[in-house]
N, C-alpha and C positions, 0 to 999 in steps of 0.2 A: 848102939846109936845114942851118946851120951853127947849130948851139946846140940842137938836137932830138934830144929824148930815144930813145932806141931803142925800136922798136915797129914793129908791123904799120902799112904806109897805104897807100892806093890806089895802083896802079902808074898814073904817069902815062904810060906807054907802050902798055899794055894797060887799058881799061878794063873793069872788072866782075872785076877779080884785086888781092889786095894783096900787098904786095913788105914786105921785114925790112931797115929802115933802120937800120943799127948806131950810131949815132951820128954818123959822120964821112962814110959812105959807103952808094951801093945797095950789096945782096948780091946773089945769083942766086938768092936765097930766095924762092919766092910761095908763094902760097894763094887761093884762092878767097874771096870774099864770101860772111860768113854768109848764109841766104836772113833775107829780111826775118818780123820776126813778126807770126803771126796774129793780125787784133783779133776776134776774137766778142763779137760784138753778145747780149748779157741778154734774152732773153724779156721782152715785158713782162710786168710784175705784173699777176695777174689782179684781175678785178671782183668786185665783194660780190655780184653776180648770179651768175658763176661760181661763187664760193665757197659761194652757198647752191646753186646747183645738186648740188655736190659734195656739201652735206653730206644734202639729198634726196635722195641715192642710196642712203645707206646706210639699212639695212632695220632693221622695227623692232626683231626680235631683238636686230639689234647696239647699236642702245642701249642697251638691257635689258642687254644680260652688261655692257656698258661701263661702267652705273652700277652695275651691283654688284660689278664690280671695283676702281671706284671707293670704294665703300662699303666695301667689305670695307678694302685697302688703310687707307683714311682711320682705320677701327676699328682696324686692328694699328699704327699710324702717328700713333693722337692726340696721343700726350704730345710726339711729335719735330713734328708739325702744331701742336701749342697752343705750343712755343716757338720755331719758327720766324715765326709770326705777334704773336708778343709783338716779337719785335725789330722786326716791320716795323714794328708799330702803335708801337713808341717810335719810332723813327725818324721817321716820315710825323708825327709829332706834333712832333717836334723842327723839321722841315724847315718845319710850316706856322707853329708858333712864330718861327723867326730867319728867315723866306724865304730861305732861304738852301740851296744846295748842301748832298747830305749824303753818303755813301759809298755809298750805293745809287743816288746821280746821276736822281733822278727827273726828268723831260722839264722838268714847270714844276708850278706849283704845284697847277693842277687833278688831273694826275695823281698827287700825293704825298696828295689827300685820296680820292682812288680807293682807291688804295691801302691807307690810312689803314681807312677803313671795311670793304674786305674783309679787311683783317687781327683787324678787330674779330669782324667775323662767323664768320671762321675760328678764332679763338680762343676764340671762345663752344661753336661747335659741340663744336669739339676737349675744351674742358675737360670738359664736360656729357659727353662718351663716354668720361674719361677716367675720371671720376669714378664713372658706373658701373661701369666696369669695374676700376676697383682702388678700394675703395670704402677710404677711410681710417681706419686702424686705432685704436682709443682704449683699447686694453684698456690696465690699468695696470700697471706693470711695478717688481714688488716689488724691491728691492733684498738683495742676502745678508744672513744677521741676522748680529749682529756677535759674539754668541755661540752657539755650535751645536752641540749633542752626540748629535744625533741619530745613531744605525747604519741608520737602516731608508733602504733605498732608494727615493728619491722614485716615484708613478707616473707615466707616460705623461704629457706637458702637452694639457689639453684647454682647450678655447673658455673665457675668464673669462665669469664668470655677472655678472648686474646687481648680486646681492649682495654682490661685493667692495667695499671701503670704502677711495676713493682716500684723498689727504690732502684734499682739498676740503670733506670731510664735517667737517673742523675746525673748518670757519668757520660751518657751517649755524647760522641760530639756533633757540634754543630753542621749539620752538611744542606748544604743548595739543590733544591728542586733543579736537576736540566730538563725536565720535560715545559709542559706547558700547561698549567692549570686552566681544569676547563668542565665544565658538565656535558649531562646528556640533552637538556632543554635551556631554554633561554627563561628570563625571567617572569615572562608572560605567565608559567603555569603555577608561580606562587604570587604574583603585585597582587592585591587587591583582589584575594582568592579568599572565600571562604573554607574553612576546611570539610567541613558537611559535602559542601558541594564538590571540591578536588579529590574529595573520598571515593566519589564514585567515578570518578573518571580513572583510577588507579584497576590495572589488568589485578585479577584474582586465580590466582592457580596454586599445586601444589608445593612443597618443598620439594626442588631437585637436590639431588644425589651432593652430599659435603666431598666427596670426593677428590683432590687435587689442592684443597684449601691449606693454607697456609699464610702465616700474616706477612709473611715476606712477598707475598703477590700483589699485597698492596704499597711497595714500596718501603724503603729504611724507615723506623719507627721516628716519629715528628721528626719530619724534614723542617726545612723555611721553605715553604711552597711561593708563599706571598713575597718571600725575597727582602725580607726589610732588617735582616741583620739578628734574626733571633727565630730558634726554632717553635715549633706550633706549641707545645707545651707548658713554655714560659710567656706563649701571648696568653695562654686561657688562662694559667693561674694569676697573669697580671692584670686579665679583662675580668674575671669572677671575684678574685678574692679585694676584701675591704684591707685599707691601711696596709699594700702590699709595700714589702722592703727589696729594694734590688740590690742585689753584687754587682756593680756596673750600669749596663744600661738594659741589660735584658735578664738575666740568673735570676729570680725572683728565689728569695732566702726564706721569706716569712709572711705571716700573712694570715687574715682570719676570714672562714668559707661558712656563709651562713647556706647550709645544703639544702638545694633544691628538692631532694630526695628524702628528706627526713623531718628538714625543718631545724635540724642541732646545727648547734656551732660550736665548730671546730676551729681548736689555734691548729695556724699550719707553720711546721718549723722544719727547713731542709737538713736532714741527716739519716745517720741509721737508726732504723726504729720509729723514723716518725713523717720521711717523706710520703709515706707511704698510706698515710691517715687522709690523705686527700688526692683522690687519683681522677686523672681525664678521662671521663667515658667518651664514648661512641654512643650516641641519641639509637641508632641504628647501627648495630653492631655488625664487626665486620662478617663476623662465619653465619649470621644471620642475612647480611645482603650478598654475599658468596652464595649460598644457595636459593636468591629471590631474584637471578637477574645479572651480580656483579660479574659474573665470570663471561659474559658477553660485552665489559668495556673494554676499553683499552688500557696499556699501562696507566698513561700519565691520565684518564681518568679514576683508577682506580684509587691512584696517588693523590688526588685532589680531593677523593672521599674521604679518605684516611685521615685528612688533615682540616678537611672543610670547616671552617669556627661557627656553620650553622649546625652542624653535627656533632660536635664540641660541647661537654660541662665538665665542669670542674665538681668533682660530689665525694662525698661519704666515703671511702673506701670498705667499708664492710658493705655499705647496701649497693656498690659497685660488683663484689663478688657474690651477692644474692641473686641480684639481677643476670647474669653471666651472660650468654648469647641469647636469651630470652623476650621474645615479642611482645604484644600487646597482649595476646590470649595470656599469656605464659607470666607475665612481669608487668606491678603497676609501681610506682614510688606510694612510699606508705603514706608521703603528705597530699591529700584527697587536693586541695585547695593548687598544684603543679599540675593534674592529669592532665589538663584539658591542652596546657603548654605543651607539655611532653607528645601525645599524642596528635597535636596540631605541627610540632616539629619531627614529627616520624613520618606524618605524611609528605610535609615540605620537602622533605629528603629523597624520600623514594620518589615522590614527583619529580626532580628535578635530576636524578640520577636514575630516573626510567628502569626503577626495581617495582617489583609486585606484592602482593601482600596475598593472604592464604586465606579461606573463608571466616577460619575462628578470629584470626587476626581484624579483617574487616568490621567483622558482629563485634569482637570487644571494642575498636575504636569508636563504632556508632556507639557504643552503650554509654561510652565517657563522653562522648559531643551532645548528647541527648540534654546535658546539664549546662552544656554552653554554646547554643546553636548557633552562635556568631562570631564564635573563636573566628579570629582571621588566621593567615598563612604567613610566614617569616620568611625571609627571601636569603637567598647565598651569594654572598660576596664577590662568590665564584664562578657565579652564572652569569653569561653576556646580557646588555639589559636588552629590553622587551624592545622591540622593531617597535618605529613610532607610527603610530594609523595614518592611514594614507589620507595625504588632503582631502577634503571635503569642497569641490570644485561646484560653486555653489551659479546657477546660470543666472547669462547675464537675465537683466531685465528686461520684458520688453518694454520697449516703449513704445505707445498708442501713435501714430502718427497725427498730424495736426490735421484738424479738420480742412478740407478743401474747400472755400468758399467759391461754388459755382454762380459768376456773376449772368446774372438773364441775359440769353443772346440780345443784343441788340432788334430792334425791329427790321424785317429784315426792307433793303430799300426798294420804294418803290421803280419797278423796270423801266427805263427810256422808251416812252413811247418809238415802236417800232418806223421804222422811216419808210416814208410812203413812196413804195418804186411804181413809178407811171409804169401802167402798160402798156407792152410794144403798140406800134401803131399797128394797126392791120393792115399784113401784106396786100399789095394789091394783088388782085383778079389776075392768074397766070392760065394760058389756057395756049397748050401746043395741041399745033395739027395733025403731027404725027412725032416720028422720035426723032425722024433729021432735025424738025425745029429744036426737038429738045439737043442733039448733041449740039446743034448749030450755037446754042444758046448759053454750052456749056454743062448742062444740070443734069447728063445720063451719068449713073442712073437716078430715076426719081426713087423712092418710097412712097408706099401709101400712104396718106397723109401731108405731104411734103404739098407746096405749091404743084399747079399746072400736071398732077397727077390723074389719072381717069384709069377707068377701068378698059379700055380700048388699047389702052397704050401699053397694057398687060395680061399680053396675051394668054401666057400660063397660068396665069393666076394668081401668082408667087407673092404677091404686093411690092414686086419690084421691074417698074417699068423702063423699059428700053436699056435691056442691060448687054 
């Protein structure tokens, strides 16, 4: 063994021992034979009979908690399930496009559109749960005004209401009110109304059901209700803002909003990124009087709310999405020195469009009038005016009649001495013999009394002789 490398090799003297051949020579070095290794033979693989035996074993319980561990998992697990299955389904699309091998090494082609399809279905599922569950955000998100001198510290940010005005509303075109503007009361319940006092004449009941709300119930976003050639939008920024610039005769381009809400002022300058720094609220916002009342007007009243310029400012757009659909309980403007306006114009509104206000809502509007108990009431435009008081039909006068001057009868006059009738002469002396004289003589029958009567002459007694 002349050229062999040093190593264990089998003793050729002893078999089943190895000997340490140094290179040139044996040593007196052995060792034993490793023992040979074991081959264990694999189970075979079981049968799909098997295997469904196995899985008929388990009870039905256990499937029951299995898929709702399932489920549940899959729920907290969608969005990392919706894009794990986005990469298979690109993949398995790529693989059946080029037939070709992809990094996921699918078997052959039938299994890449296996594949392929439960990635789709997993991905539908996943999105749809995800989608629920983190439902995506649209609220609009005001940018800082570029001028600001407000002190008052903003409130609490709450839910944006429907009535914030993204920039989108820039582009809206112009379209005509066909209804017929109109409220629910006449102007009677705001002229010359205190708001203290129209407070309480407002119904107080719960929030009903938001249900069915939609701002499309209240008509296309700023109509021209008023009809004068320019939608509602461009009358408020050209009725609030100072040194307004028009494109024409209604577009209002520019324009500086000293905000009701804050107290800052803001340049307002039409475009992207900055229409948007000064948006038209609703005094009484719409998903707010949707559930106080609105959903018992009618269309073209609801349209006339929507649009009404007493329910109309022009404000801040960030303290426009702080305030969101939010009442008086819920939302004050942070400039203290407004509440008393704001909240005297949320009554004027619901008063006149016959909405109700909630108990909290009620206690926070006294709590702000407490400071200005003679706020008056603002009237709408929109409301027919107040029936004129009925004449005042004031009676005639009497008049005294003129005294009657009763002149003294006269004396009354002395009577004509009555005229002196002579009396008859007296008959002469008649005196019959019997009643032949009397017939003879003419005078039967007599009377007693009569001339030439006796009592002989009357026989019966009768006092009437010779009859």
């Amino acid at each position: 063994m002349t050229n062999v490398t040093p190593g264990w090799y089998p003793d050729t003297e002893i078999p089943g021992r190895l000997r340490w051949w140094d290179g040139r020579q044996w040593t007196n070095d052995v060792a034993p034979l490793p023992p040979a290794p074991t081959v264990t033979t694999p189970p075979p693989p079981a049968t799909r009979r098997e295997a469904r035996s196995r899985l008929s074993r388990v009870p039905t319980w256990g499937w029951i908690v299995a898929g709702l561990v399932l489920l549940v998992a899959l729920w907290l697990l969608a969005p990392f399930v919706a894009m794990v299955a986005l990469v298979v389904l690109i993949t398995g699309i790529v693989a059946l496009a080029r037939n070709a091998p992809t990094w996921l090494r699918f078997r052959s082609r039938s299994s890449a559109a296996i594949w392929t399809v439960v990635a789709v279905v997993a991905f539908a599922i996943a999105g749809s749960i995800t989608t629920v569950t983190s439902p995506a955000k649209t609220t609009p998100v005001a940018q800082p005004a570029p001028v600001a001198t407000a002190s008052a510290t903003p409130s609490p940010t709450a839910t944006p209401t429907a009535s914030a005005t993204p920039f989108a509303d820039d582009q809206a075109a112009l379209a005509a009110f066909a209804g017929q503007a109109g409220t629910v009361a006449d102007a009677s319940v705001t002229t010359d109304k205190i708001a203290l006092a129209a407070l309480d004449t407002l119904a107080v009941k719960g929030r009903a059901p938001k249900t069915g709300y939609d701002r499309d119930e209240f008509g296309q976003r700023w109509l021209d209700v008023d009809r004068n050639g320019c939608d509602t939008r461009n009358d408020m920024l050209g009725r609030d803002l100072t040194d307004a610039v028009r494109a024409g005769t209604c577009r209002v381009t520019a324009g500086t909003l000293t905000d009701p809400y804050t107290g800052a002022s803001i340049a307002f300058v039409r475009g992207q990124g900055t229409s948007e720094l000064v948006q038209i609220d609703h005094v009484v916002s719409l998903s707010d009087a949707w559930q106080k009342g609105a959903q018992q007007l009618t269309t073209d009243q609801r349209a006339s709310f929507a649009n009404d310029p007493l329910n109309l400012l022009a404000v801040d757009g960030s303290a426009n999405a702080q305030k969101g659909d939010g009442d008086a309980a819920t939302w004050l403007p942070a400039q203290k020195s407004f509440r008393c306006t704001y909240v005297a114009t949320q009554i004027a509104v619901k008063a006149t469009y016959g909405l109700w206000v909630t108990e909290a809502e009620r206690d926070a509007m006294k709590r702000v009038l407490e400071a200005c108990p003679d706020q008056s009431l603002p009237t709408s435009s929109f409301a027919a005016p107040a029936p004129a008081p009925a004449p005042v039909v004031e009676p005639e006068p009497v008049v005294a009649p003129e005294p009657v001057v009763v002149e003294p009868a006269p004396a009354p006059a002395e009577p004509a001495p009555a005229p002196v009738v002579e009396a008859p002469a007296p008959a002469p002396d008649v005196y019959y013999a019997n009643c032949t004289e009397v017939r003879a003589a003419g005078a039967a029958p007599i009377y007693a009394g009569q001339p030439g009567y006796s009592r002989k002459l009357d026989r019966d007694g009768d006092g009437i002789a010779c009859e």
